[in-house]
The first five atom37 places (N, CA, C, CB, O) and aatype in JSON, in Angstrom:
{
  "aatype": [20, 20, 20, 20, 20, 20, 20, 20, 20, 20, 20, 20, 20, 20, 20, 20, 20, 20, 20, 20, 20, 20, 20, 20, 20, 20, 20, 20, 20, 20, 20, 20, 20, 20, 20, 20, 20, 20, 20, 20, 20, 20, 20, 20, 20, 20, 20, 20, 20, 20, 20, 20, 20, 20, 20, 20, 20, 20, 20, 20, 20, 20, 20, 20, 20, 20, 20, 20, 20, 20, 20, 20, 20, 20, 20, 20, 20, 20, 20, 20, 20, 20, 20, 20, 20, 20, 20, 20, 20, 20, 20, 20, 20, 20, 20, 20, 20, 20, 20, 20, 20, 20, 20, 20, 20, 20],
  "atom_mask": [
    [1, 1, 1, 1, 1],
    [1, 1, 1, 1, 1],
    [1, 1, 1, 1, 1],
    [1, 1, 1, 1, 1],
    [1, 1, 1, 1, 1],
    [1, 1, 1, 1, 1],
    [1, 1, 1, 1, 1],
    [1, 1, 1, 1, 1],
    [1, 1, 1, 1, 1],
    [1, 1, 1, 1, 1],
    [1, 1, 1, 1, 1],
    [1, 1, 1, 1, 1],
    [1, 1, 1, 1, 1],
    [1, 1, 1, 1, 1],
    [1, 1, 1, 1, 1],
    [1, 1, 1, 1, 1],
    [1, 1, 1, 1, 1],
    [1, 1, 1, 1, 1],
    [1, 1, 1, 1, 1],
    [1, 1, 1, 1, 1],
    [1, 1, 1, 1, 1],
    [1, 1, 1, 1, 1],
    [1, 1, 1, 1, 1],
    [1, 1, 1, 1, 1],
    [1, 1, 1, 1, 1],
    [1, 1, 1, 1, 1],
    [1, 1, 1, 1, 1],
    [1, 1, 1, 1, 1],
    [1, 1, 1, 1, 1],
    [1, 1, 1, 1, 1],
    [1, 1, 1, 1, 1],
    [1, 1, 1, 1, 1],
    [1, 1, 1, 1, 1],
    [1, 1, 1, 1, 1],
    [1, 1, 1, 1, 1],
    [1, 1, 1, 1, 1],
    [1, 1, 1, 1, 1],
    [1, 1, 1, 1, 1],
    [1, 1, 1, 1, 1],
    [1, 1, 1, 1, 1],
    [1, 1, 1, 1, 1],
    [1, 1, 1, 1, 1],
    [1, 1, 1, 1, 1],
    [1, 1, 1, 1, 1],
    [1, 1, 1, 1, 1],
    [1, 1, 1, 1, 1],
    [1, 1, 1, 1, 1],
    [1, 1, 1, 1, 1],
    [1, 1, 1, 1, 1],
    [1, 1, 1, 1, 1],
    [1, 1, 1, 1, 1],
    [1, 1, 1, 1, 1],
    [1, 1, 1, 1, 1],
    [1, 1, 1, 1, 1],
    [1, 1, 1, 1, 1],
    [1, 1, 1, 1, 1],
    [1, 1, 1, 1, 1],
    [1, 1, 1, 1, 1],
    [1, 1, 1, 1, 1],
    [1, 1, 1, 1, 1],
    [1, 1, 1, 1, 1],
    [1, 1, 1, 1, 1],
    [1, 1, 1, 1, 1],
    [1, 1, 1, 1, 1],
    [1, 1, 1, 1, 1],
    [1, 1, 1, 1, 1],
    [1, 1, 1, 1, 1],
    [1, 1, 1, 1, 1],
    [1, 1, 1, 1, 1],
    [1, 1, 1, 1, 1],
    [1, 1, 1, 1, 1],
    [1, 1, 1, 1, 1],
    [1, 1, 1, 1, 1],
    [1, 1, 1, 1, 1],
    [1, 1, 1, 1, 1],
    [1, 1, 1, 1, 1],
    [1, 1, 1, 1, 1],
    [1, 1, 1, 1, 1],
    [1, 1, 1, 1, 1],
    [1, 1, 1, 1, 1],
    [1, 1, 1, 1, 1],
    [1, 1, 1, 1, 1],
    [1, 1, 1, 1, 1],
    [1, 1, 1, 1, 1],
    [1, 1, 1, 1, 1],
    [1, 1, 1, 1, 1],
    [1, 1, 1, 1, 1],
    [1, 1, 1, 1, 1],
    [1, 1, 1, 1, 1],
    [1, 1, 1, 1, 1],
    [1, 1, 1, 1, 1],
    [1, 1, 1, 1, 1],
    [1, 1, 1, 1, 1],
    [1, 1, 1, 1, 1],
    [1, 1, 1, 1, 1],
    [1, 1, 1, 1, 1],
    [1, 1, 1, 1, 1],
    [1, 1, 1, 1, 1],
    [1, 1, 1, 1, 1],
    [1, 1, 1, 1, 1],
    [1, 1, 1, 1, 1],
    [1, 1, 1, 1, 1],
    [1, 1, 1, 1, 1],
    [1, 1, 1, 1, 1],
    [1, 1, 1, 1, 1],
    [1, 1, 1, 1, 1]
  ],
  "atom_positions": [
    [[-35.65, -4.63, -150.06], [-36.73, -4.6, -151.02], [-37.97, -5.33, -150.5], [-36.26, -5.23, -152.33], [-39.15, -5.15, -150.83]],
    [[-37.46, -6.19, -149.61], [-39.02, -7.28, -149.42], [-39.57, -6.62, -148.07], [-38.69, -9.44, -149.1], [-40.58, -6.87, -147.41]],
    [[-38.5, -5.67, -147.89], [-39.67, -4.94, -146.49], [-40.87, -4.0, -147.3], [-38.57, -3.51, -145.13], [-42.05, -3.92, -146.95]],
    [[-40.13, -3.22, -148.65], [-41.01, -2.2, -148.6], [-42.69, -3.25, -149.59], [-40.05, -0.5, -149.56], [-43.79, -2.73, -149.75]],
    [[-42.33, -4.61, -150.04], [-43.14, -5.24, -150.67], [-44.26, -5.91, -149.35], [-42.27, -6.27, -151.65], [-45.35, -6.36, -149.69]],
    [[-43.87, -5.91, -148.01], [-44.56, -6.05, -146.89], [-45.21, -4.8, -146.71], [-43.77, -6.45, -145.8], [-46.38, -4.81, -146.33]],
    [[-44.7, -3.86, -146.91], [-45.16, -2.76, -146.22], [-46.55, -2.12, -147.02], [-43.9, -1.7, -146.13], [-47.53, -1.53, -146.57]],
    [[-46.14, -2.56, -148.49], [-47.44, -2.2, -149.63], [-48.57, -2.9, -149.46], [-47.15, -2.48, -151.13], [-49.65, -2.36, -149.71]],
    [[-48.51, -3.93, -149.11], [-49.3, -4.95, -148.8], [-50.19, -4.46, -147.35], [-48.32, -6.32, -148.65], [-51.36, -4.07, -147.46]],
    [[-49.57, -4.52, -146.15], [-49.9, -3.77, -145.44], [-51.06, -2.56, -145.67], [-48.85, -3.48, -145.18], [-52.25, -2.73, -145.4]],
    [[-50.41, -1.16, -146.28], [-50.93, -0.6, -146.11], [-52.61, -0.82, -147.23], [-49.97, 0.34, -146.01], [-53.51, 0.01, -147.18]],
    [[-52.67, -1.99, -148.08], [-53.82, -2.33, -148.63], [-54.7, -2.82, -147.63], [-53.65, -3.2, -149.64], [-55.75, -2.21, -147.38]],
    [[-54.44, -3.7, -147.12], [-54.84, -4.63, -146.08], [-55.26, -3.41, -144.88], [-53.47, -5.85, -145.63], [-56.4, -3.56, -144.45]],
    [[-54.67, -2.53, -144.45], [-55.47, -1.32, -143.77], [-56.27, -0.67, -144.44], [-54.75, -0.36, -143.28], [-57.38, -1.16, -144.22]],
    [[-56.36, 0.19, -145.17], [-56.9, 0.67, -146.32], [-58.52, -0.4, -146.59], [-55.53, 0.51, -147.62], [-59.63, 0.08, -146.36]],
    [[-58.32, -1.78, -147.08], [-59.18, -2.52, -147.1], [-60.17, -2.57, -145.77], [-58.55, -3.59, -147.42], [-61.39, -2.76, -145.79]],
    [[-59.2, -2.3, -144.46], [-60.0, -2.61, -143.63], [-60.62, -1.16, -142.8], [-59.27, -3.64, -142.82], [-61.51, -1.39, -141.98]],
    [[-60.4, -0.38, -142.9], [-60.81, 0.72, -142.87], [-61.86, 1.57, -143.77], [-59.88, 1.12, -142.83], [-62.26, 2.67, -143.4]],
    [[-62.28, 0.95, -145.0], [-63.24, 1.09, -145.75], [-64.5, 0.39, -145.49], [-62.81, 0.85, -146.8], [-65.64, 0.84, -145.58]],
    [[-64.0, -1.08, -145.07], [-64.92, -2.26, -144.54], [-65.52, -1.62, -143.3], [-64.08, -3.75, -144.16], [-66.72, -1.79, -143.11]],
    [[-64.77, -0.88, -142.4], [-65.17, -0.3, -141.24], [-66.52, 0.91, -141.66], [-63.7, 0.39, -140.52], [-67.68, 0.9, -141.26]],
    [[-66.02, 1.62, -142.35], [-67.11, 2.41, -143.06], [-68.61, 1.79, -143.41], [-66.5, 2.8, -144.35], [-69.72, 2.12, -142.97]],
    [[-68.23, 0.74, -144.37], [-69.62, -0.16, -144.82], [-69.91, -0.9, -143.33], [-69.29, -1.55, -146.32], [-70.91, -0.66, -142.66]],
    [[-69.1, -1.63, -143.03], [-69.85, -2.28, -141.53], [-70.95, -1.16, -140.36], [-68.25, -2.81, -140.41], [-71.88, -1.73, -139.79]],
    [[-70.75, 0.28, -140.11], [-71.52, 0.85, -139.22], [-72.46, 1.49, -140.63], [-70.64, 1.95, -137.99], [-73.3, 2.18, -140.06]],
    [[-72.61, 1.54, -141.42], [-73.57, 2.52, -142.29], [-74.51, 0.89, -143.02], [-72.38, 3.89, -143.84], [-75.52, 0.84, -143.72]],
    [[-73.77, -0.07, -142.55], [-74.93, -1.32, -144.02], [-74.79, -2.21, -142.46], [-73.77, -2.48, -146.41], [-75.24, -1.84, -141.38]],
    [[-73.83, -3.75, -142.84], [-74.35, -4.67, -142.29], [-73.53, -5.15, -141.87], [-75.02, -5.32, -142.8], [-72.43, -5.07, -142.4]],
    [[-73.78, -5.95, -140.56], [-72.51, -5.78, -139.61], [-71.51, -7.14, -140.21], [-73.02, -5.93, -137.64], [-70.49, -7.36, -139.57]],
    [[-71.7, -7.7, -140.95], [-71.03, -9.23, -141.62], [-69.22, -7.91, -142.39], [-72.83, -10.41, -143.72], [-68.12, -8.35, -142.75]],
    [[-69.47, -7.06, -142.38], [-68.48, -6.13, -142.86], [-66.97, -6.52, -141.76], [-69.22, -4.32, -142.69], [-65.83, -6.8, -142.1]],
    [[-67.54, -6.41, -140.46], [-66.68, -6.78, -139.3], [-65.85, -7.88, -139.19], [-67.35, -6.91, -138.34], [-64.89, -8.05, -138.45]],
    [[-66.25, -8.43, -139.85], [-65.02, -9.94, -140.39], [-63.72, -9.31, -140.69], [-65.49, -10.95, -142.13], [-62.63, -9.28, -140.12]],
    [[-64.38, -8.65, -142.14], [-63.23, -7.84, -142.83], [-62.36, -6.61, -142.4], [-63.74, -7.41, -143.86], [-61.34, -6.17, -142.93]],
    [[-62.85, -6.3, -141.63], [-62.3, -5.01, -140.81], [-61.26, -5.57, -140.09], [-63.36, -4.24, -139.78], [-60.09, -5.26, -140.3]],
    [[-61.69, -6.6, -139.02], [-60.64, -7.34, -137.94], [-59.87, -8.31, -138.79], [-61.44, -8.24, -136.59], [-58.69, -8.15, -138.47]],
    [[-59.94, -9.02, -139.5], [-58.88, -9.43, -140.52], [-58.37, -8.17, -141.19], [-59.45, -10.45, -141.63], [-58.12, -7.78, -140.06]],
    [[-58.12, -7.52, -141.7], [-57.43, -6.52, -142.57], [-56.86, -5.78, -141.52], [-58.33, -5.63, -143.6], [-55.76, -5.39, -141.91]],
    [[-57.07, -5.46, -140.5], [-56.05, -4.9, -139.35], [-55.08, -5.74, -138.42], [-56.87, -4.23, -138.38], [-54.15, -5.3, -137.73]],
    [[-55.45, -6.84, -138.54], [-54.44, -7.96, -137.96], [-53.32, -8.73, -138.94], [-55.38, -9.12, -137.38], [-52.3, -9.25, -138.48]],
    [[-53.62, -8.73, -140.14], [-52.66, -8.7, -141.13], [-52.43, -8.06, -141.1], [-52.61, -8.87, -142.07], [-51.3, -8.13, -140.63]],
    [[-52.91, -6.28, -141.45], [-52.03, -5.14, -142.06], [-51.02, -4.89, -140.62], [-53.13, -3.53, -142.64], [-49.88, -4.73, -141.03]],
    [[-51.05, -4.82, -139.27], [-49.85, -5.36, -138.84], [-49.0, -6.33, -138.38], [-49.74, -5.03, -138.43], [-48.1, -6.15, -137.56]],
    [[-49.32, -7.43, -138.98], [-48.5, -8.65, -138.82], [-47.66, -8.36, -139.83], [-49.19, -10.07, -138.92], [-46.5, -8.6, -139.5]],
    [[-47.81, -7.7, -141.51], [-47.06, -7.33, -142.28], [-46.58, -5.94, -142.09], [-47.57, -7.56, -143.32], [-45.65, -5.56, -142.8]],
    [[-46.96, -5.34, -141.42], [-45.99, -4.05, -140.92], [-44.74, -4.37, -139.87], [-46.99, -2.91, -140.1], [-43.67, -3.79, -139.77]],
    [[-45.31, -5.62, -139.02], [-44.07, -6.02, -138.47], [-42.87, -7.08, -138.82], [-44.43, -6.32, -137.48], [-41.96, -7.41, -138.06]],
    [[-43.07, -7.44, -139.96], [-42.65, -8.24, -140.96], [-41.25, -7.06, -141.58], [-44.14, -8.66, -142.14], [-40.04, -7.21, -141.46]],
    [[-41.93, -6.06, -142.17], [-40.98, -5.07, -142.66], [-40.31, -4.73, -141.75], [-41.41, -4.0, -143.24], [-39.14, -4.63, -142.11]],
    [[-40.52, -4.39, -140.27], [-39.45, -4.0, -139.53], [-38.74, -5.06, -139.45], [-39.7, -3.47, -138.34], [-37.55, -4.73, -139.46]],
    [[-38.9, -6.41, -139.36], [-37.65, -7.05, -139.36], [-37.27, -7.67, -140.38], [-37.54, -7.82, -138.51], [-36.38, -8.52, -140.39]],
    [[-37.93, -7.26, -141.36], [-36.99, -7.4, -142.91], [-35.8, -5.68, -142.93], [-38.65, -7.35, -144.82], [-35.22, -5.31, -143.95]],
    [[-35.72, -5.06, -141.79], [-34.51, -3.68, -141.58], [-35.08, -2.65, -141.6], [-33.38, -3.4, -142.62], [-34.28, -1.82, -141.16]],
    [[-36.51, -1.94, -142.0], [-36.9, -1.43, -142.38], [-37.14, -0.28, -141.03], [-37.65, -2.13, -143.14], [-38.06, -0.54, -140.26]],
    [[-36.42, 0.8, -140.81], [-36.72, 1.57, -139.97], [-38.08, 1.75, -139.28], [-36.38, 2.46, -140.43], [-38.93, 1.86, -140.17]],
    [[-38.68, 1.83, -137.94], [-40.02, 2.13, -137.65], [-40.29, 3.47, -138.11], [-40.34, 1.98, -136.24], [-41.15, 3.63, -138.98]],
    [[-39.44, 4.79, -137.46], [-39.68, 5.79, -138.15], [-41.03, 5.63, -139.77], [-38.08, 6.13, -138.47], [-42.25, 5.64, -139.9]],
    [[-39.64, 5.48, -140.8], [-40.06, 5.21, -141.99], [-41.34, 4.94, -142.2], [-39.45, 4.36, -142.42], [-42.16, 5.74, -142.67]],
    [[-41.75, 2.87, -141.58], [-42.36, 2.19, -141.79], [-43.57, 2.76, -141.46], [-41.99, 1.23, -141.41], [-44.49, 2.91, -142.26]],
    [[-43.58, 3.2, -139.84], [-44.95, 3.68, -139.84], [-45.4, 5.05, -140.49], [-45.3, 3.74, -138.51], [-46.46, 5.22, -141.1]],
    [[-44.5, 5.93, -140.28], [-44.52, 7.0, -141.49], [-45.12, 6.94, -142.83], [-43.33, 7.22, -141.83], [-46.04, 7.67, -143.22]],
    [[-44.74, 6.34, -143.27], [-45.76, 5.6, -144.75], [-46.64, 5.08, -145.07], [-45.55, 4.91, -145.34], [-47.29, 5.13, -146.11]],
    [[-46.77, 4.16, -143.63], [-48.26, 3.19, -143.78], [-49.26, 4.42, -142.91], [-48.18, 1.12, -142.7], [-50.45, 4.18, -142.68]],
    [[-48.74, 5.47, -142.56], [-50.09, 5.74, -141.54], [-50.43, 7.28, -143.16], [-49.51, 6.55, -138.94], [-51.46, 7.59, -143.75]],
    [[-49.28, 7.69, -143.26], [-49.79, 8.48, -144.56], [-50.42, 8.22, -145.95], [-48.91, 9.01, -144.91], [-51.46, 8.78, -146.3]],
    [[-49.74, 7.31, -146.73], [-50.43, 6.38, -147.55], [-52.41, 5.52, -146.71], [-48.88, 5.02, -147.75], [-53.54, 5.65, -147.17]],
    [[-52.16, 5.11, -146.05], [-53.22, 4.81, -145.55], [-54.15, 6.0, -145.82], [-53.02, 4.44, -144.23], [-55.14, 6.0, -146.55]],
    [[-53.43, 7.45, -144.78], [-54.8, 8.41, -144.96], [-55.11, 8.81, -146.08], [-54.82, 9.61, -144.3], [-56.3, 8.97, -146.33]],
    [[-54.11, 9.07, -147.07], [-54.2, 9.47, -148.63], [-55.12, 8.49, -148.99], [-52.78, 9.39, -149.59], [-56.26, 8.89, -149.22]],
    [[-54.82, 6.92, -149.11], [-55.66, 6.26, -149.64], [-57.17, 6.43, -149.37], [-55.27, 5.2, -149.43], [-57.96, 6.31, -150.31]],
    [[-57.56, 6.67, -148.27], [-58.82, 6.17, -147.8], [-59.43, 7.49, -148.06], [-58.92, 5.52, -146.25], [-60.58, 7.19, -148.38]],
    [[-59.31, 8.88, -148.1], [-59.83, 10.1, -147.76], [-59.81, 9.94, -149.55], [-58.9, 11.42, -146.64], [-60.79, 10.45, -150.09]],
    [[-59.04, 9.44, -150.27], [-59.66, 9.24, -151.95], [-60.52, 8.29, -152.32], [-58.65, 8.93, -152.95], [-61.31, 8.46, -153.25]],
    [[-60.45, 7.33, -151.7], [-61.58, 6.08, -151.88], [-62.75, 6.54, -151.05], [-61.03, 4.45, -151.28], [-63.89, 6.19, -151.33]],
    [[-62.49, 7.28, -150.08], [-63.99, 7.55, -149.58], [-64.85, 8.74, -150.43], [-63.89, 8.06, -147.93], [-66.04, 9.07, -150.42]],
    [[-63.73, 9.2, -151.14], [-64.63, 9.88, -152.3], [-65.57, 9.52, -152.95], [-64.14, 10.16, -153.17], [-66.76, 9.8, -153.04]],
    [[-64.43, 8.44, -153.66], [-65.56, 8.07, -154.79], [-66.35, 6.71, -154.54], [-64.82, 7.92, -156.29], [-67.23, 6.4, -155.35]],
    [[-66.1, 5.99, -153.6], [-66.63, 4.82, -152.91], [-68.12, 5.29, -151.92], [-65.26, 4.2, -151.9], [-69.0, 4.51, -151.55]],
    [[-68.06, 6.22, -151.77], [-68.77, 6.75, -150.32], [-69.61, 8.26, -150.68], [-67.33, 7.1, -148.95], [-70.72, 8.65, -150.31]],
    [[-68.39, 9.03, -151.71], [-69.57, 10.44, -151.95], [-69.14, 11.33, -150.9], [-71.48, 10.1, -151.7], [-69.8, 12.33, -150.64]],
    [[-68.05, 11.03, -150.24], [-67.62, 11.81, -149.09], [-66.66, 12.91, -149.07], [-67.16, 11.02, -148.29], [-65.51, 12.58, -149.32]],
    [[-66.92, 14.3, -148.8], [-66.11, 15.34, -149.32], [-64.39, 15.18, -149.63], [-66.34, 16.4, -148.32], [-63.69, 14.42, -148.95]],
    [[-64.05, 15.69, -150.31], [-62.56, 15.73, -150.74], [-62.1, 17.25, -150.67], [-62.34, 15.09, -152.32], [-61.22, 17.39, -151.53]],
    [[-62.32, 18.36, -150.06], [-62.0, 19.85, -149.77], [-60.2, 19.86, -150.27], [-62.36, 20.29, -147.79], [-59.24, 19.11, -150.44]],
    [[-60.62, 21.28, -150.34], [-59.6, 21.8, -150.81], [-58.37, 21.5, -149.39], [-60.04, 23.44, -151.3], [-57.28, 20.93, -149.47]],
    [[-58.93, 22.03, -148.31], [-58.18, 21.75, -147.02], [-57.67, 20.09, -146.58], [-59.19, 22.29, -145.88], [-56.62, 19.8, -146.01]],
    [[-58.75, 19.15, -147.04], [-58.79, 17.66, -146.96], [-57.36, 17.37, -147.67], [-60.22, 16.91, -147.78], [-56.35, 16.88, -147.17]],
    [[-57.61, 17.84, -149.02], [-56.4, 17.51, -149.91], [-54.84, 18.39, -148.88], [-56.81, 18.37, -151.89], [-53.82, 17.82, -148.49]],
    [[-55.07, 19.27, -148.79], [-53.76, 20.44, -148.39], [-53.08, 19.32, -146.94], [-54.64, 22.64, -147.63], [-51.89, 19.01, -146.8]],
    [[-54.31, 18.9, -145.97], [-53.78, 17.96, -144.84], [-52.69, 17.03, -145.37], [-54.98, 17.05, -144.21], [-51.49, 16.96, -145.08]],
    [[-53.61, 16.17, -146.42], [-52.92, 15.01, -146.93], [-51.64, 15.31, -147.36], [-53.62, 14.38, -147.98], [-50.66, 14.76, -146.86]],
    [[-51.55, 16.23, -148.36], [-50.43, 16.77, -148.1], [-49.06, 17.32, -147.46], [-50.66, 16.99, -148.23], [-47.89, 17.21, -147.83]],
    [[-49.65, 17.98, -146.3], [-48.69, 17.7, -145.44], [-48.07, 16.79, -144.66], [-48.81, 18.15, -144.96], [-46.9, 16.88, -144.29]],
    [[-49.11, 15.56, -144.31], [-48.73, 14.7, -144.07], [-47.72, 14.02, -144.9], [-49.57, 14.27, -143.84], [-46.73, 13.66, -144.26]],
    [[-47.71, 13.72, -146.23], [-46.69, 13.41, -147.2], [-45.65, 13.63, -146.68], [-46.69, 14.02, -148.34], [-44.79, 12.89, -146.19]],
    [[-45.81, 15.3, -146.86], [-44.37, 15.93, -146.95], [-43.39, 15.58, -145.52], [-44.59, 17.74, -147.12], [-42.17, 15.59, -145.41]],
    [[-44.57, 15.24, -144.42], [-43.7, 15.25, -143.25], [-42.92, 14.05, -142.92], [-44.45, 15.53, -142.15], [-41.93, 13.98, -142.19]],
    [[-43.69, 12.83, -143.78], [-42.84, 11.52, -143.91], [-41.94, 11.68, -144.97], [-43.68, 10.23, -144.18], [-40.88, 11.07, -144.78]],
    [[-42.01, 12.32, -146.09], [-41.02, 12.86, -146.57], [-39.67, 13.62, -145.9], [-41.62, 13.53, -147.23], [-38.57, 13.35, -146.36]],
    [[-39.8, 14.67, -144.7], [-38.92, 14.86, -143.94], [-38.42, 14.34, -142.78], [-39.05, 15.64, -143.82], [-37.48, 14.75, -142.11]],
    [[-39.21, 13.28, -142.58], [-38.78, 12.0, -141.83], [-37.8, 11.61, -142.44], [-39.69, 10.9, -141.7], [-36.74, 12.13, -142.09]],
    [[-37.76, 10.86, -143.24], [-36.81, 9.96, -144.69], [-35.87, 10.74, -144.38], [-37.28, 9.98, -146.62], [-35.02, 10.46, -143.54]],
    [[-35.92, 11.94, -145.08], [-34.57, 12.54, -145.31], [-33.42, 13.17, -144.23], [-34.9, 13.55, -146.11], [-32.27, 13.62, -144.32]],
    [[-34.58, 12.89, -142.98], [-33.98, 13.59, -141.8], [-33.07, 11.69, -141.44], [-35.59, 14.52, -140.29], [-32.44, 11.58, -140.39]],
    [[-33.13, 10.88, -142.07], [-32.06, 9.94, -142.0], [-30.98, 9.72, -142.48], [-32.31, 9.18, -142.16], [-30.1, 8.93, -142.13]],
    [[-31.04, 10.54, -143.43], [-29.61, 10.75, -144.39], [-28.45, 11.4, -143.5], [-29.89, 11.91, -145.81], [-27.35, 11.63, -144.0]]
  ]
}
């Protein structure tokens, strides 16, 4: 349980810093703090979950999909930045394929 509570965390902390990355090249470069902190946590706690048991498969599977889901919706409405019909259909597959990751462990 406390891997996948690392792993949520994580993928905020990317998410956070990957948005910051956005505002840092379009506004002001003080953004860059936040960028390089939020990627050095978000994997110090991704490697946290792997050794709280947490398969790599899985782990990165989730944080790199959740991540893109997250950010390609926050850059929507944060940014004004297209959300396409195809944008959404990617994200999607990506899901599904960490979804058949997972299950391809059973």
């Amino acid at each position: 349980m406390i891997a996948w509570v690392y792993l949520g965390i994580a993928i905020a902390c990317e998410v956070v810093a990957a948005l910051s990355l956005r505002m840092a090249v379009s506004s002001r470069r003080a953004w860059y703090g936040l960028v390089a902190t939020g990627y050095v946590v978000a994997f110090v706690l991704l490697s946290l979950s792997l050794s709280a048991g947490m398969p790599l498969s899985v782990a990165y599977g989730v944080w790199t999909a959740a991540g893109v889901a997250l950010t390609a919706i926050l850059g929507k409405f944060l940014f004004n930045e297209p959300f396409t019909w195809v944008l959404a259909l990617g994200v999607a597959l990506i899901m599904g394929g960490v979804l058949l990751v997972e299950m391809g462990r059973l």
